[in-house]
C-alpha positions in Angstrom: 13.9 -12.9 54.6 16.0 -14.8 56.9 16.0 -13.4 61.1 18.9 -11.6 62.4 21.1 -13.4 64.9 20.0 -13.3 68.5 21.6 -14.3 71.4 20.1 -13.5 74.8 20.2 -14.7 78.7 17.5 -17.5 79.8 15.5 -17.0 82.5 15.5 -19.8 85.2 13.8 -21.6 85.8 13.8 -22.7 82.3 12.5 -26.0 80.8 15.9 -26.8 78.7 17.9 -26.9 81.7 16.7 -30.3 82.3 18.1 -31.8 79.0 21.8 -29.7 79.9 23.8 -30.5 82.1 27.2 -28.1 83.4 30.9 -29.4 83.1 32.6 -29.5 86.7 35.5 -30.7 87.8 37.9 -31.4 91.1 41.2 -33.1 92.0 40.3 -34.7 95.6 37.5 -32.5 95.9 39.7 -29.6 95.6 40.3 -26.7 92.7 36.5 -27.1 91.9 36.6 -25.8 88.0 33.0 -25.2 85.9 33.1 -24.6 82.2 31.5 -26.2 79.3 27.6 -27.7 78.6 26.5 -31.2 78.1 23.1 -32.7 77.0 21.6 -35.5 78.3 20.0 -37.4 75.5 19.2 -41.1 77.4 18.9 -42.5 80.8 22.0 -42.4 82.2 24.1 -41.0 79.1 25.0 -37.6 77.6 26.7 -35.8 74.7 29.5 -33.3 75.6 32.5 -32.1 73.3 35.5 -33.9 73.9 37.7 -30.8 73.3 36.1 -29.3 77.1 36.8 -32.9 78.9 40.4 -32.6 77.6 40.7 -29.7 79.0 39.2 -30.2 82.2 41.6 -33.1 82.5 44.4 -31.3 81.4 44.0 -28.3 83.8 44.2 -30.9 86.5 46.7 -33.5 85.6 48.7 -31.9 83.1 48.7 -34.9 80.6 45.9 -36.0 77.6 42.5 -37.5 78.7 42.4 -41.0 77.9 40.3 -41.6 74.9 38.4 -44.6 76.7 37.5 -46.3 79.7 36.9 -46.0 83.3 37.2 -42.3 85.1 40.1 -43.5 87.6 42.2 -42.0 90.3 41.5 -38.6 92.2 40.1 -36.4 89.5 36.3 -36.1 89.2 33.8 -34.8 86.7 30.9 -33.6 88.4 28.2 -32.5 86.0 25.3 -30.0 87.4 21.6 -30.6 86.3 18.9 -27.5 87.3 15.4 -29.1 86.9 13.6 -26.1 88.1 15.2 -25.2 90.9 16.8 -28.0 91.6 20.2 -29.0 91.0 21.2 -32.4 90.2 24.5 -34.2 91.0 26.0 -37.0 88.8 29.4 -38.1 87.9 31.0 -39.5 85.1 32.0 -42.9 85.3 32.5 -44.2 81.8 33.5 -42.0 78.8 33.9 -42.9 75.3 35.7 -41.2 71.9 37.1 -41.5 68.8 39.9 -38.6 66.9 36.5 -38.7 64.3 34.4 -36.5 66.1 34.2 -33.6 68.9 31.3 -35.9 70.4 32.1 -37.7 73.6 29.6 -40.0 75.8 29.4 -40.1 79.1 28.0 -42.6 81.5 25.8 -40.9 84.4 26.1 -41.7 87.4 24.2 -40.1 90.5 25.7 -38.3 93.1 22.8 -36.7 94.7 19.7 -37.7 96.3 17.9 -35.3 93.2 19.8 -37.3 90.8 18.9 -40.4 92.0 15.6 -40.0 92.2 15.2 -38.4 88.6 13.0 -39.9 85.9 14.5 -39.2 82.7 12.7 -38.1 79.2 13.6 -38.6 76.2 15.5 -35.8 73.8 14.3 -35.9 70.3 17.4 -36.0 68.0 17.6 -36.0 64.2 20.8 -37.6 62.5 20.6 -35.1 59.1 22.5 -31.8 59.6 20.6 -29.0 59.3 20.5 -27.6 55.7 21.6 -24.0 54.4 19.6 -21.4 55.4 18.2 -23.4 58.2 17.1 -21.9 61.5 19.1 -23.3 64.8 18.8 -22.9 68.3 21.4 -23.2 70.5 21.7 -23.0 74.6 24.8 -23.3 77.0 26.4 -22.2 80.0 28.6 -19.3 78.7 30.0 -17.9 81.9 30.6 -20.2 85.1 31.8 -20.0 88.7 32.0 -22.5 91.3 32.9 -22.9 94.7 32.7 -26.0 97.4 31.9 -25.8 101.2 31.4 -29.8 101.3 32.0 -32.8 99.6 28.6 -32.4 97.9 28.0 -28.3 98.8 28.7 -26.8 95.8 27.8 -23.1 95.2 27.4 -22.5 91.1 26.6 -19.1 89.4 25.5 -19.8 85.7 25.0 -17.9 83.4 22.3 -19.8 80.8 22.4 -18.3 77.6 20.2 -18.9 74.3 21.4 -18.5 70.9 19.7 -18.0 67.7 21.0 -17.6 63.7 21.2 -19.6 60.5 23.2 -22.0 58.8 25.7 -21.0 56.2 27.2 -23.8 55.1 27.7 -27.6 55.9 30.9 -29.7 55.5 29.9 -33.2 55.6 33.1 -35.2 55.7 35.4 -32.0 57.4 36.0 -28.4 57.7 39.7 -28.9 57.2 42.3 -31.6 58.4 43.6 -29.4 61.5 41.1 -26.9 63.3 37.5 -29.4 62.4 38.4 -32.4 60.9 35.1 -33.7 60.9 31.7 -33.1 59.8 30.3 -29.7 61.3 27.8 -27.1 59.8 28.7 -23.2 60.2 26.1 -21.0 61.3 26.2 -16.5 62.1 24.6 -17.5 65.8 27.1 -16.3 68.8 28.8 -19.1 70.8 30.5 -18.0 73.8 33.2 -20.9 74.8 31.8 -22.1 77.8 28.4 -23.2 75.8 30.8 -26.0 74.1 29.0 -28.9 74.0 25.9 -27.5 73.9 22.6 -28.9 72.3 21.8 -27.1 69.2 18.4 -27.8 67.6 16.7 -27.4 64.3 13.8 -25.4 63.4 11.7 -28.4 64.5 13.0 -28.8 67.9 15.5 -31.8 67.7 18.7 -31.7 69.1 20.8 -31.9 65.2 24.7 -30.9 66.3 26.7 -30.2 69.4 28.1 -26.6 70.1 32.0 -27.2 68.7 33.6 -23.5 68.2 33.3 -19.6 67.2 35.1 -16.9 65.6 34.2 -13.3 66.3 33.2 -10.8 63.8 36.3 -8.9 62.7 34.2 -5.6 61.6 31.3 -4.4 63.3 28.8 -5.3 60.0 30.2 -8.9 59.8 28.1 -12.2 61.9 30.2 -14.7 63.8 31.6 -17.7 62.0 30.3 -20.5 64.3 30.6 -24.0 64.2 28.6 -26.9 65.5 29.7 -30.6 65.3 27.2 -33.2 63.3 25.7 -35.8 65.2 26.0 -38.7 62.8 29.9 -39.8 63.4 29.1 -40.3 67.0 27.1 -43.8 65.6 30.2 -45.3 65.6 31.8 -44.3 68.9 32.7 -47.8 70.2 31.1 -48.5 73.8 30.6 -51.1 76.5 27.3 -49.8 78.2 26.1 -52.8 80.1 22.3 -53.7 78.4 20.3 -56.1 79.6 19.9 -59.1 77.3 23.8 -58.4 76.0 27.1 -59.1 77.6 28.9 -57.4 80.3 32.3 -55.3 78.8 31.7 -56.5 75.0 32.1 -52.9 72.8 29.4 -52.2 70.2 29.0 -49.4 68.3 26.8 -46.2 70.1 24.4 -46.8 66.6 23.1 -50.3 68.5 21.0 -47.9 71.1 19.5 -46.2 68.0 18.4 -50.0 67.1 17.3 -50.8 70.5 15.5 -47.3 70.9 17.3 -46.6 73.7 18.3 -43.3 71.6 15.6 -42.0 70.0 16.7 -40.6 66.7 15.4 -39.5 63.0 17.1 -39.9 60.1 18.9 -43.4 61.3 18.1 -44.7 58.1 20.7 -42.8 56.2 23.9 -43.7 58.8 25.4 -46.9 57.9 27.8 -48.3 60.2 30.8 -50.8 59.5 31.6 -53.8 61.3 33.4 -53.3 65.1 37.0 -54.0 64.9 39.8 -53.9 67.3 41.4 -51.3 67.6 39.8 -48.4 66.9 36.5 -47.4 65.7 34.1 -48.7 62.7 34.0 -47.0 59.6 30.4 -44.6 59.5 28.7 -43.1 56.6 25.8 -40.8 55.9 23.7 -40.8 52.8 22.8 -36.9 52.3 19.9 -36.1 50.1 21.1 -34.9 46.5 20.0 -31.3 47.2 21.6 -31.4 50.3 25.3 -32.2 49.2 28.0 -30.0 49.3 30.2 -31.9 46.7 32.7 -33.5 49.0 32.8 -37.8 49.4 31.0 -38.7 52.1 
């Protein structure tokens, strides 16, 4: 019989905190906004949900986020690390997206002596979506306030939370064409809106999705309908990472740090990703075990 739904506070310090990483923001170091959960899952880069930088970037400038690029001009993301008790500075200098997932990377960059200074480890991630009836875990910043007496003084009460259910079903091409239209899994564990972006991990402990959404129980006997977004499509995120050995600003597909084991991931075997063309991103696909298939293409 499968465990009831549990979500609960996390004590700090707490080990996970060092893989997350809290969504800031400021226009010329001023209106200082918090909401929204990454995870750091390489040196110097991290998963977040591009729905929460769109917002950010809308609260601030009123217009879309590019899709691509540089971070320019006065607007800031400043993302909040707690290793221990700790807290890590870095901004975001690079982000890159595509309309076919929630996933956006981000290129760290340190903004604090603590951040400069950190030695990274590696997150385990695994590339197959949970399967039905699967246990996940799930931890994000639900509830955030933050407030700025310097240009790196920030004051930041968090409120870590840890989330437990399991999965009800998994759409691996798209939930539908408007609200998800791309592969998630749903699962009766809570998601509060500021743990978008979240890491949520499978009964093994590897990170398999990204916190993406939740509906609220309508009757008191009913579990929430949450969704997290698959990890898979972000293989073929098109980015210009400088590597050593590889030319400065050529694109590649994110799936080329899977093959240079700069991401550390399971399951690779099964994504296949199409050749890089201009514009736009290459085609990906994911061969899902027969029992595992939920009749749509892939």
């Amino acid at each position: 019989m499968s465990a009831a739904p549990l979500f609960v506070d996390t004590p700090l310090p707490s080990p996970i905190t060092e893989f997350v990483v809290q969504i800031t923001s400021n226009l010329d170091g001023q209106g200082h906004y918090a909401s929204g959960t990454g995870v750091i899952v390489a040196p110097y880069l991290a998963f977040a949900a591009l729905h929460v930088l769109q917002e950010h970037w809308m609260r601030h400038h009123s217009a879309q986020l590019p899709m691509a690029g540089e971070a320019v001009g006065r607007f800031s993301f400043v993302l909040a690390q707690l290793v221990e008790n700790s807290l890590n500075l870095w901004t975001v200098t690079r982000l890159w997206a595509t309309p076919n997932t929630d996933i956006v990377v981000v290129r760290l960059t340190p903004y604090s002596e603590g951040a400069a200074n950190y030695k990274f480890r590696h997150l385990r991630i695994d590339l197959m979506p949970p399967a039905v009836g699967e246990r996940i875990h799930a931890f994000g910043y639900s509830e955030s306030l933050i407030a700025s007496s310097g240009p790196k003084e920030l004051t930041l009460q968090q409120r870590p939370s840890t989330t437990h259910g399991d999965v009800v079903e998994v759409h691996h091409r798209l939930r539908d064409e408007v609200k998800m239209p791309f592969p998630c899994f749903r699962t009766n564990a809570r998601f509060d809106g500021g743990m978008s972006g979240g890491p949520v991990f499978n009964d093994s402990g590897k990170l398999c999705g990204l916190v993406c959404s939740s509906y609220p129980p309508f009757m008191p006997d009913e579990d929430h309908a949450s969704y997290a977004v698959s990890l898979w499509p972000a293989m073929g995120i098109p980015i210009d990472l400088n590597r050593v050995g590889h030319p400065p600003g050529v694109r590649y597909p994110l799936f080329d740090l899977v093959r240079d084991n700069i991401l550390v991931a399971e399951n690779a075997d099964r994504v296949t990703v199409g050749p890089l063309e201009e514009p736009g991103a290459p085609t990906v696909s994911f061969r899902v075990p027969p029992d595992r298939t939920d009749g749509s293409p892939i």
